[in-house]
Residue frames as qw, qx, qy, qz and C-alpha x, y, z in Angstrom:
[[0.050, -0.678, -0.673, -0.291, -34.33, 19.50, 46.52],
 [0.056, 0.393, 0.033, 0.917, -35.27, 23.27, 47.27],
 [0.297, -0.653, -0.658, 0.230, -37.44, 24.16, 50.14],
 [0.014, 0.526, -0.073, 0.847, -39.28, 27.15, 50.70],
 [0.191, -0.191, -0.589, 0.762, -39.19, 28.44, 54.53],
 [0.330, -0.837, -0.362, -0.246, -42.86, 30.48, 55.91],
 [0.439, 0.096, -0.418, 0.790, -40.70, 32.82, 57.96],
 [0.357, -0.809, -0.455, 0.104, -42.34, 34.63, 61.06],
 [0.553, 0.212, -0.311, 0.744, -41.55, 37.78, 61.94],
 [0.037, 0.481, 0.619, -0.620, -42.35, 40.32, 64.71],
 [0.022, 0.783, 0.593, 0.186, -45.49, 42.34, 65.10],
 [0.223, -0.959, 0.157, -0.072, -43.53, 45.44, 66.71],
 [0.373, -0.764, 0.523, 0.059, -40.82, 44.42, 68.84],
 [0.442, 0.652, -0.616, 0.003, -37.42, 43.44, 66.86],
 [0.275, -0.524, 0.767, -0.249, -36.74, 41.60, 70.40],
 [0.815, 0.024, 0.431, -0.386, -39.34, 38.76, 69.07],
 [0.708, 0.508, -0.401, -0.282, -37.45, 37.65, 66.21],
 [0.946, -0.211, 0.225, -0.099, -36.48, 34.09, 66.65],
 [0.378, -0.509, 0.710, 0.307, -32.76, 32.62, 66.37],
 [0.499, 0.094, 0.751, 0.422, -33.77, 30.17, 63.35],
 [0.468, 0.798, 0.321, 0.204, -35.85, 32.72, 61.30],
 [0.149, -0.865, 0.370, 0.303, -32.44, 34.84, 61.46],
 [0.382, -0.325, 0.767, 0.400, -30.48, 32.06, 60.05],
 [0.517, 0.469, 0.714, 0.053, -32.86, 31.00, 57.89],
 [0.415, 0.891, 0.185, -0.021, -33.27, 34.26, 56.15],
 [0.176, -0.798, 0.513, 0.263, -29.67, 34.48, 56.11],
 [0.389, -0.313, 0.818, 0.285, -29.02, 31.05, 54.37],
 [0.621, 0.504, 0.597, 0.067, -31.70, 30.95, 51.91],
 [0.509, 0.174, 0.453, 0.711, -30.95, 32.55, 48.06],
 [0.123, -0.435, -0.422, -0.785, -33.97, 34.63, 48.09],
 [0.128, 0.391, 0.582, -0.701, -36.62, 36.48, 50.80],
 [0.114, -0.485, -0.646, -0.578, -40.00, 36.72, 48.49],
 [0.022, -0.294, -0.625, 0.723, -41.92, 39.58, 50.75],
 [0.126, 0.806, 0.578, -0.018, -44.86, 41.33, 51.08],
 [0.130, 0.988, -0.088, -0.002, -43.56, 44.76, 51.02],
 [0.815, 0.377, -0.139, 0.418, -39.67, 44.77, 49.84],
 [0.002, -0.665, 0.236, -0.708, -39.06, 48.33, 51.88],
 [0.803, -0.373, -0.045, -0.463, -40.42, 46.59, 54.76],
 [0.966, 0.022, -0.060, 0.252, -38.19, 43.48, 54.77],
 [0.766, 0.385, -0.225, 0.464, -35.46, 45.56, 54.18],
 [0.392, -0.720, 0.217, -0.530, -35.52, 47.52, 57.10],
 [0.946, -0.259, 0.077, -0.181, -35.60, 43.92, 59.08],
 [0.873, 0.271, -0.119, 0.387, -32.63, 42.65, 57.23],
 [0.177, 0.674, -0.339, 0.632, -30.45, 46.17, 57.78],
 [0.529, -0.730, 0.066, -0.427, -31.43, 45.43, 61.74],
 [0.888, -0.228, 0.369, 0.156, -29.41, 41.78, 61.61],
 [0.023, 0.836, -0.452, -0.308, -27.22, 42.55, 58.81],
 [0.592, 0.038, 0.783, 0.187, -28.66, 40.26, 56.87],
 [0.096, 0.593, -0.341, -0.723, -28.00, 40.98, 53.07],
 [0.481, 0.124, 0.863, -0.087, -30.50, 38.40, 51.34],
 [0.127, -0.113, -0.532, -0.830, -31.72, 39.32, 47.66],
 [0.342, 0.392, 0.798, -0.304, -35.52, 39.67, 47.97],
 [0.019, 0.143, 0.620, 0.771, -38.07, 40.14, 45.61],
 [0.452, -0.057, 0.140, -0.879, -41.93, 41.36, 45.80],
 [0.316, -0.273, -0.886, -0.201, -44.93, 38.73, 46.36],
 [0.317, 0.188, 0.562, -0.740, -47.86, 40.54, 47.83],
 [0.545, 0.358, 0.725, -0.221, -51.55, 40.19, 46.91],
 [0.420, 0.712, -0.020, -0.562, -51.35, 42.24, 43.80],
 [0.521, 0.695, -0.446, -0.216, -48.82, 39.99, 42.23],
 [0.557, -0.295, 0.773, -0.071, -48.54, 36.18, 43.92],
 [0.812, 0.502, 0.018, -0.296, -50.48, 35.09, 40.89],
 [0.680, 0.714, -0.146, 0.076, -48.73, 35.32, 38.34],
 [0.043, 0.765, -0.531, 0.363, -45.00, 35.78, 41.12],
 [0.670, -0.470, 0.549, -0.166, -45.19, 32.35, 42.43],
 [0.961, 0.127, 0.171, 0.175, -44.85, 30.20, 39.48],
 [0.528, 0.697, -0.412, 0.256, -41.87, 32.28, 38.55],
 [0.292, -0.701, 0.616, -0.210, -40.21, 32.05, 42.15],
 [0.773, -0.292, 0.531, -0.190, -40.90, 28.41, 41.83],
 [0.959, 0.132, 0.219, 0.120, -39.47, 27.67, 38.87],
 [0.239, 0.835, -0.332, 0.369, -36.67, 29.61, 39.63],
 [0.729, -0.398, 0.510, -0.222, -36.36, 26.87, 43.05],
 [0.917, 0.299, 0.233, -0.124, -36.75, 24.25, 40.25],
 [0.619, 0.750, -0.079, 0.218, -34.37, 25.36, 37.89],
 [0.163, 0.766, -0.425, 0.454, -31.62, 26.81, 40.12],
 [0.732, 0.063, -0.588, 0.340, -31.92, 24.43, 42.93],
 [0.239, 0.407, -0.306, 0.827, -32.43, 27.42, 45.70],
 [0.227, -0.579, -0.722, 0.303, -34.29, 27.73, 48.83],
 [0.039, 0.443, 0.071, 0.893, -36.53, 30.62, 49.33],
 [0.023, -0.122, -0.553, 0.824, -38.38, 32.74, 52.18],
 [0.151, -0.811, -0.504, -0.258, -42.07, 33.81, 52.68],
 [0.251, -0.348, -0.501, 0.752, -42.29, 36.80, 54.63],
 [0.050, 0.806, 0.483, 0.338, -44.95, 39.45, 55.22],
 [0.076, -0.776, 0.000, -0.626, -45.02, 42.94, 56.98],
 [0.464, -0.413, 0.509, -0.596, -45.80, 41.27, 60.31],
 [0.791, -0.123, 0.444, -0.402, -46.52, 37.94, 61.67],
 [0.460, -0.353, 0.759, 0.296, -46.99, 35.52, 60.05],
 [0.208, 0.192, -0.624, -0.728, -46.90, 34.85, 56.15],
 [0.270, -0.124, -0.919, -0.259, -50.31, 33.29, 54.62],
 [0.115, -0.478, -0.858, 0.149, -52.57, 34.20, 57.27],
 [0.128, 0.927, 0.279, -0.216, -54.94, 37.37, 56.32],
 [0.378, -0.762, 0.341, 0.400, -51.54, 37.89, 54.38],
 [0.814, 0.443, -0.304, -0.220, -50.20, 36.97, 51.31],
 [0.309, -0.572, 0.748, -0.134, -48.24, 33.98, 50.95],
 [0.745, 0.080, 0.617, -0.242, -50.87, 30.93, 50.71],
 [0.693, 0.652, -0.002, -0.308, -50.67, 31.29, 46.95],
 [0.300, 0.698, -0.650, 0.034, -46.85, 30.89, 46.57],
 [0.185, -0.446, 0.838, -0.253, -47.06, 27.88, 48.98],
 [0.832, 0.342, 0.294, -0.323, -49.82, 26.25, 47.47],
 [0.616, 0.662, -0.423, -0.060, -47.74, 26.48, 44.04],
 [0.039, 0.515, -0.848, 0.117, -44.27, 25.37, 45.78],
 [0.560, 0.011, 0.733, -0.387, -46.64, 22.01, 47.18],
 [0.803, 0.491, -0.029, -0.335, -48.06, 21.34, 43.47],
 [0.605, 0.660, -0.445, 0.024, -44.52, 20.95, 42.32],
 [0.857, -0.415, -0.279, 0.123, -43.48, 18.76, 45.22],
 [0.239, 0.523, -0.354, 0.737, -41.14, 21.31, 46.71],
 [0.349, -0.475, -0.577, 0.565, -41.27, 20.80, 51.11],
 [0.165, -0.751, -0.088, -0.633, -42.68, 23.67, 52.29],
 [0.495, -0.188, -0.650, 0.545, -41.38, 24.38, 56.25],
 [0.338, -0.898, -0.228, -0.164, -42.99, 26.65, 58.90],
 [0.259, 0.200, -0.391, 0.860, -40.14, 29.06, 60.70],
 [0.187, -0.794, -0.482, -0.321, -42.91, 30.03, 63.24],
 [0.285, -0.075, -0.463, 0.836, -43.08, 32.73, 65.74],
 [0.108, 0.312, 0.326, -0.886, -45.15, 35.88, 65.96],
 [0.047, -0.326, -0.616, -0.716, -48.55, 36.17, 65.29],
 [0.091, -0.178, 0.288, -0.936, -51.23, 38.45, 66.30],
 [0.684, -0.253, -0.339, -0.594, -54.22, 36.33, 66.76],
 [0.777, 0.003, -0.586, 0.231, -52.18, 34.17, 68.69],
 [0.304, 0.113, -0.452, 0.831, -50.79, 36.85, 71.01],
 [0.392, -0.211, 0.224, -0.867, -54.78, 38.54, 71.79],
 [0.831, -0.323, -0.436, -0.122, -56.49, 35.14, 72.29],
 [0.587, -0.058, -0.557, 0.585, -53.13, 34.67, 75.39],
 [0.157, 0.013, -0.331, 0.930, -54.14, 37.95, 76.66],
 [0.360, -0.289, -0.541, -0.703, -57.85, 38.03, 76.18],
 [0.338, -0.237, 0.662, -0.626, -58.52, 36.76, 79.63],
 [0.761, 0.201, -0.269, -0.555, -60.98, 34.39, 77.75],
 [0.562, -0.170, 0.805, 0.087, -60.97, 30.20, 78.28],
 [0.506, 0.637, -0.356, -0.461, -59.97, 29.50, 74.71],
 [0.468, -0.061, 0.850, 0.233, -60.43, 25.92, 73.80],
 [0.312, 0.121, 0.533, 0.777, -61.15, 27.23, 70.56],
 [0.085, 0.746, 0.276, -0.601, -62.08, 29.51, 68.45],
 [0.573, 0.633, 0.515, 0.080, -62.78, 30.93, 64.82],
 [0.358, -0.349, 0.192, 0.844, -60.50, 33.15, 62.91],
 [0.488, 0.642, 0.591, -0.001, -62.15, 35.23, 60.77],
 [0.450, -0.026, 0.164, 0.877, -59.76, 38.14, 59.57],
 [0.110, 0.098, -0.019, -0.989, -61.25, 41.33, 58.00],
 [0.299, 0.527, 0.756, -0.248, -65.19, 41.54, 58.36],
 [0.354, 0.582, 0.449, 0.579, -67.04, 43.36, 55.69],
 [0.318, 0.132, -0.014, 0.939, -67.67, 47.65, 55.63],
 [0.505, -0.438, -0.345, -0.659, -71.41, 47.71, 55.16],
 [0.281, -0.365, 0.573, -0.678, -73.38, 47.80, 58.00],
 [0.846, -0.030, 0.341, -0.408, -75.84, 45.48, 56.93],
 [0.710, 0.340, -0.593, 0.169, -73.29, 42.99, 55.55],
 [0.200, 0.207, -0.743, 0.605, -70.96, 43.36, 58.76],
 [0.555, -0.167, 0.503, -0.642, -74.30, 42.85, 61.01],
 [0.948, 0.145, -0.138, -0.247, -75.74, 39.72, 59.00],
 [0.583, 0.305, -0.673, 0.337, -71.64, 38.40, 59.08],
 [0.217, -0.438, 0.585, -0.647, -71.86, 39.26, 62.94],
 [0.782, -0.123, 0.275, -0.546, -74.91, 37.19, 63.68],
 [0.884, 0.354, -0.262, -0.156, -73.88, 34.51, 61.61],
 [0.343, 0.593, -0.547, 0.481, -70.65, 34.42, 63.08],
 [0.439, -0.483, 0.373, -0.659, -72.63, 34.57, 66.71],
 [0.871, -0.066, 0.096, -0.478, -74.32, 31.25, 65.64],
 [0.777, 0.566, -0.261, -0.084, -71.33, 29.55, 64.50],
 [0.705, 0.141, -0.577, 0.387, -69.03, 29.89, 67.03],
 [0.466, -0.764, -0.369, 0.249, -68.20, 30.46, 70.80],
 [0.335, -0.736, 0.002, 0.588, -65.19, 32.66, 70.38],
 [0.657, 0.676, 0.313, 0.112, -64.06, 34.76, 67.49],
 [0.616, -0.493, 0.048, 0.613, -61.04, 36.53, 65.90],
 [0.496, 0.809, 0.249, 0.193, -61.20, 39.39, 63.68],
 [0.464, -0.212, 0.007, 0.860, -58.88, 42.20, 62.77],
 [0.017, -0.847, -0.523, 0.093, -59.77, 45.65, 62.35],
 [0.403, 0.581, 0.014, 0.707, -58.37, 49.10, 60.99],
 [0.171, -0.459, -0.579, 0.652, -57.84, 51.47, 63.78],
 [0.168, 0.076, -0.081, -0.980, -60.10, 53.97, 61.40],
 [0.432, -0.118, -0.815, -0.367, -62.50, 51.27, 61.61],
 [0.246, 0.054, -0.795, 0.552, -62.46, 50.30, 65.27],
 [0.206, 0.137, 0.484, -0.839, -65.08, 52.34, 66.70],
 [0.505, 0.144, -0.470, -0.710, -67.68, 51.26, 63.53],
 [0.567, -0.018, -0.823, 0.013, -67.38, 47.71, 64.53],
 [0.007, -0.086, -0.773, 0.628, -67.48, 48.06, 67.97],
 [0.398, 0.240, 0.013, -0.885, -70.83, 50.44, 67.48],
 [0.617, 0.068, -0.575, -0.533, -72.04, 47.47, 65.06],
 [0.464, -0.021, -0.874, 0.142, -71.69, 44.50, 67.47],
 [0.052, 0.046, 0.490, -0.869, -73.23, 46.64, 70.15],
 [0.487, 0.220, -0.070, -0.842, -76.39, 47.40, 68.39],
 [0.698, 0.199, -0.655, -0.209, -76.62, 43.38, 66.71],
 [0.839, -0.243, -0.465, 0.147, -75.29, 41.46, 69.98],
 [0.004, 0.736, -0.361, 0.573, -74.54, 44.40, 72.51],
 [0.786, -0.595, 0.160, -0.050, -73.86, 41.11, 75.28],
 [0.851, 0.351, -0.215, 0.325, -71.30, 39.98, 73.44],
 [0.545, -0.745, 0.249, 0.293, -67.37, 40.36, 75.65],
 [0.665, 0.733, -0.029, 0.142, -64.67, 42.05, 74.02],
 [0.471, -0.620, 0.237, 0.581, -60.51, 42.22, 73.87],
 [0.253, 0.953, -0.039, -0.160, -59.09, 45.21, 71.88],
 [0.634, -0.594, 0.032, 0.495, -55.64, 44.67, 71.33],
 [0.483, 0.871, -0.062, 0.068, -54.05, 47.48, 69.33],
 [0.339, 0.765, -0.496, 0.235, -50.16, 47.68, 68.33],
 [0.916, -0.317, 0.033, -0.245, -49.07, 44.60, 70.01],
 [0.851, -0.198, 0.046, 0.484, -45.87, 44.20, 71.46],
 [0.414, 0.452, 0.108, 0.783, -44.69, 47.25, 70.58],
 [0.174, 0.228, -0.289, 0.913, -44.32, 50.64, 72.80],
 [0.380, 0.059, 0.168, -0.908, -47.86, 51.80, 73.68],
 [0.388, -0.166, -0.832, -0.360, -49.57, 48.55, 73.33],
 [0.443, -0.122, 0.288, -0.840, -53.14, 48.79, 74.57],
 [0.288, -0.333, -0.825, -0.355, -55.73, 46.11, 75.26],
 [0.526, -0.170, 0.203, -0.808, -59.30, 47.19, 76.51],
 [0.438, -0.209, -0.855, -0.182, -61.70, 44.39, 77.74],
 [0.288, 0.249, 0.616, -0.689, -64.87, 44.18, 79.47],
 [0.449, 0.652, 0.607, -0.060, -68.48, 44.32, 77.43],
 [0.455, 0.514, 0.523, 0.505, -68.84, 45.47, 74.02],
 [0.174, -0.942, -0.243, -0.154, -70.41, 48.86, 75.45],
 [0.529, -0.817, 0.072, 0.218, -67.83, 49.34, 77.75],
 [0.645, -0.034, 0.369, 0.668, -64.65, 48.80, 75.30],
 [0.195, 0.766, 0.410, 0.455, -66.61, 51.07, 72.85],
 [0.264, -0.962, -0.034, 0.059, -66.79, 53.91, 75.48],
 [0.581, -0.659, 0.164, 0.448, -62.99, 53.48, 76.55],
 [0.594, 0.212, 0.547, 0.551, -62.06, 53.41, 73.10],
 [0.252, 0.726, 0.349, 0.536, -64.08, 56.10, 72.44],
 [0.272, -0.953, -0.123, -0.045, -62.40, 58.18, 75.00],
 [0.643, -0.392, 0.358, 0.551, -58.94, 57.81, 74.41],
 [0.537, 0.706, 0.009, -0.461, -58.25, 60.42, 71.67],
 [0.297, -0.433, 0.808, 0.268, -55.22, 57.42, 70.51],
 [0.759, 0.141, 0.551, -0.315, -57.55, 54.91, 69.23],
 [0.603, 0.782, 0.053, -0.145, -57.00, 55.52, 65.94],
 [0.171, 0.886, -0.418, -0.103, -53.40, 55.18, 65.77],
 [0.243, -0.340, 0.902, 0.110, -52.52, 51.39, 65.75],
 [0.556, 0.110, -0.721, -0.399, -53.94, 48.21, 63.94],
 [0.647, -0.036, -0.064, -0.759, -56.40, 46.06, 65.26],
 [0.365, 0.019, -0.920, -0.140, -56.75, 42.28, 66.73],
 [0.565, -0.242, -0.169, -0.770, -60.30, 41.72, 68.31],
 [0.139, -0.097, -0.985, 0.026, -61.46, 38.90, 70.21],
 [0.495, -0.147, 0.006, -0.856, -65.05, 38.37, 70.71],
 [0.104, 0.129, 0.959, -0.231, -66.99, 36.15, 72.90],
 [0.314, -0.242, -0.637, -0.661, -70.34, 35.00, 71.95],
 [0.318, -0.276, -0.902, 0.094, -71.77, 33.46, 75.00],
 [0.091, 0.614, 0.702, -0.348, -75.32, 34.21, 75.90],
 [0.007, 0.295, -0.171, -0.940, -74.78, 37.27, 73.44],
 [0.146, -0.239, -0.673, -0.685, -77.77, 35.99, 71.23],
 [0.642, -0.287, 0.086, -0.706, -81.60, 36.97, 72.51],
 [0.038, 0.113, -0.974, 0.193, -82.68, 34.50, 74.98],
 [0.230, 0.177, 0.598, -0.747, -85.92, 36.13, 76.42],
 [0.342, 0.226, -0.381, -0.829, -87.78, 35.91, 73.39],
 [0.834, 0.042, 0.326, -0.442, -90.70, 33.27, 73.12],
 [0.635, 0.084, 0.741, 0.199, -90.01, 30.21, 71.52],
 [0.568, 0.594, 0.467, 0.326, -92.09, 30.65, 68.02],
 [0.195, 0.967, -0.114, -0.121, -90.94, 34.53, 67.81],
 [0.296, -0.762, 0.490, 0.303, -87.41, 33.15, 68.17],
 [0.634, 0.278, 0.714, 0.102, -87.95, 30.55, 66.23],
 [0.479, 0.819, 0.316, -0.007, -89.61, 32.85, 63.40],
 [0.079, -0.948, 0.204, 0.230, -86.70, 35.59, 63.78],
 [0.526, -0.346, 0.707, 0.322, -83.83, 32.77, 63.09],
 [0.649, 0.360, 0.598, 0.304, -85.52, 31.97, 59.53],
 [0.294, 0.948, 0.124, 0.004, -85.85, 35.26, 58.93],
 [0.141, -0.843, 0.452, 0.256, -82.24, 36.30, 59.56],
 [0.623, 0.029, 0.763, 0.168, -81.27, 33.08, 57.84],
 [0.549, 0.588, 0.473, 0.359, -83.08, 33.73, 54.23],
 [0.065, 0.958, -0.259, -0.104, -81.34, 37.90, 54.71],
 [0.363, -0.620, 0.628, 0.300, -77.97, 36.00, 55.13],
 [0.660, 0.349, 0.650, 0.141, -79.47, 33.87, 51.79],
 [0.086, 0.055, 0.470, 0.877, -79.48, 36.97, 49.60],
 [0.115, -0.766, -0.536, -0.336, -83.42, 37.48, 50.14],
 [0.023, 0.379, -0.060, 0.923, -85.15, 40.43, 51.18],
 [0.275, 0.018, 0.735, -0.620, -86.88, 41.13, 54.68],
 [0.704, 0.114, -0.042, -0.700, -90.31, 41.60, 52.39],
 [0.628, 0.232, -0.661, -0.339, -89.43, 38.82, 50.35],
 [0.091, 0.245, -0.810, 0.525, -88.53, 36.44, 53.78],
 [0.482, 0.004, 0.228, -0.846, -91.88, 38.17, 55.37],
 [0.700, 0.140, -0.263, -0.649, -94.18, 36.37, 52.56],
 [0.695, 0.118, -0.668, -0.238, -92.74, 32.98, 52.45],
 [0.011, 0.041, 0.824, -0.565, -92.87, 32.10, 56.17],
 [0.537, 0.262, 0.096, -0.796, -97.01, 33.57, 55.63],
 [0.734, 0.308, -0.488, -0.357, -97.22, 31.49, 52.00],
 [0.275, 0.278, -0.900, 0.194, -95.91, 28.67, 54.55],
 [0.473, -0.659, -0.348, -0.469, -98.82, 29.06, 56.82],
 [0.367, -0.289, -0.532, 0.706, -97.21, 30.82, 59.96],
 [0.189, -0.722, -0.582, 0.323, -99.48, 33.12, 61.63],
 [0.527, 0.647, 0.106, 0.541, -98.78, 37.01, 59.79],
 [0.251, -0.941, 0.001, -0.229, -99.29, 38.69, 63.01],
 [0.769, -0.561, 0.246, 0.181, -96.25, 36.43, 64.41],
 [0.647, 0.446, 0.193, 0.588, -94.57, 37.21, 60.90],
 [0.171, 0.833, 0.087, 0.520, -94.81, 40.54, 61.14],
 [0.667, -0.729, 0.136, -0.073, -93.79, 40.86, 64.91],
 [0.748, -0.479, 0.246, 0.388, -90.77, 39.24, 64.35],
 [0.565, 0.573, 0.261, 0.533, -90.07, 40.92, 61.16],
 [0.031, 0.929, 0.005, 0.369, -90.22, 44.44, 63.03],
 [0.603, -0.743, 0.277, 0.088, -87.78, 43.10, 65.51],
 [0.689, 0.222, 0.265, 0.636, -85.26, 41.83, 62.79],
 [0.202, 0.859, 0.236, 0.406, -85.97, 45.29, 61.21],
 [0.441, -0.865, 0.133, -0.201, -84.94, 47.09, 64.40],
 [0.763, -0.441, 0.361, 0.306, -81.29, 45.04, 64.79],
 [0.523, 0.012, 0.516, 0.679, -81.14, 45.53, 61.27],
 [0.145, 0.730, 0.244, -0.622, -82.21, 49.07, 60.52],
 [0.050, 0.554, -0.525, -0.644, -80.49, 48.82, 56.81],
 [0.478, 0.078, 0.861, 0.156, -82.15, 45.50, 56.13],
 [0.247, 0.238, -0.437, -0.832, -83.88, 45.89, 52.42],
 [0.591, 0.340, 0.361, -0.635, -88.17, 46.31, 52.78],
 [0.581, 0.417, -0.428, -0.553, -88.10, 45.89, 48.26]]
């Protein structure tokens, strides 16, 4: 029976690659990657001379049932691998190993490097667990409604982030949940790896003094605790939660406004906490 391997590989340093995801990608028939130019770099480093073929997000579709019934048919083990880390996670991959699991083909982990794994260890944070959330949306008042939601959902969080991004986000969480504690870590394991930590505010600043920032990729951690308003009265906080609730519903502040009112809460205590939503969420939509 064929088996296809999830192969880890590093995030930077070459020095992280692991003794069985060498062999492995030496003994299997095929390496299915995310970027072929990529991979082959990797291979040329071990002088390892595995056929591989493309399988990123533009083309797992339709590129896993062939690899797999090319496993099927021929009897061959094959590789996942992505760019970095590991395959399947904010990565492609999940699509080809779903398939290879329909057709009752094993599916093994080769683990090793991965970058959520490596800024939670370094995060200074007590991580008995936490929420992985990969890329957050672009908009501000998307990526603030995801933030808050996020805030309420869990204690610690993991996002990635572009490093032309970096300072947006930071700038958003500030302004939405500016208690909130942050590690930065950018280009991990690799020459000039940086992590910043301390408050949101303060990462922001260092970040925004370093004219580098901009010049590596992006793994985030973010601590929630006590970051949501505390000081607020009961019924205002109360009121504010439904309101941010029926925005994260698809309604509109107005629309929000009325039906707490048409409910029979108090308008002045509607409106009061409407202008403080309003204010966290300066983009929210009045129509």
């Amino acid at each position: 029976m064929p088996t296809l391997y999830v192969v880890a590989t590093p995030i930077g340093n070459l020095g992280d690659m692991s003794p069985r995801a060498l062999e492995t990608l030496r003994q299997v028939s095929l390496i299915a990657a995310e970027d072929t130019r990529v991979t082959q770099k990797l291979l040329a480093a071990f002088d390892i001379h595995t056929p591989l073929t493309s399988c990123h997000e533009h083309n797992e579709r339709a590129k896993a049932a062939q690899i797999v019934a090319r496993m099927l048919a021929e009897g061959i083990d094959v590789a996942v691998t992505t760019d970095a880390g590991t395959p399947c996670i904010s990565d492609p991959g999940s699509l080809l190993t779903a398939e290879a699991i329909r057709s009752g083909i094993p599916v093994l982990a080769v683990p090793g490097c991965s970058a959520v794994v490596a800024a939670l260890s370094i995060s200074g944070m007590p991580i008995t667990d936490y929420t992985f959330y990969g890329f957050l949306p672009r908009q501000k008042v998307e990526l603030t409604e995801k933030l808050l939601a996020m805030a309420r959902a869990s204690q610690i969080a993991v996002v990635y982030e572009s490093p032309h991004r970096i300072l947006d986000l930071l700038a958003c969480v500030q302004a939405a949940l500016p208690k909130t504690q942050v590690s930065a870590s950018c280009d991990l394991t690799k020459k000039f790896e940086l992590t910043v930590r301390g408050t949101v505010g303060e990462v922001l600043a260092a970040l925004q003094a370093n004219p580098k920032a901009d010049k590596g990729e992006y793994c985030v951690v973010l601590q929630w605790h006590d970051a949501l308003p505390q000081a607020l009265p009961p019924c205002t906080l109360s009121l504010e939660a439904q309101l941010f609730d029926a925005l994260l519903s698809g309604h509109t502040l107005r629309e929000a406004t009325d039906a707490l009112v048409a409910a029979g809460e108090r308008k002045n205590a509607v409106k009061a906490a409407a202008l403080r939503v309003k204010h966290m969420l300066p983009d929210a939509d009045d129509a």
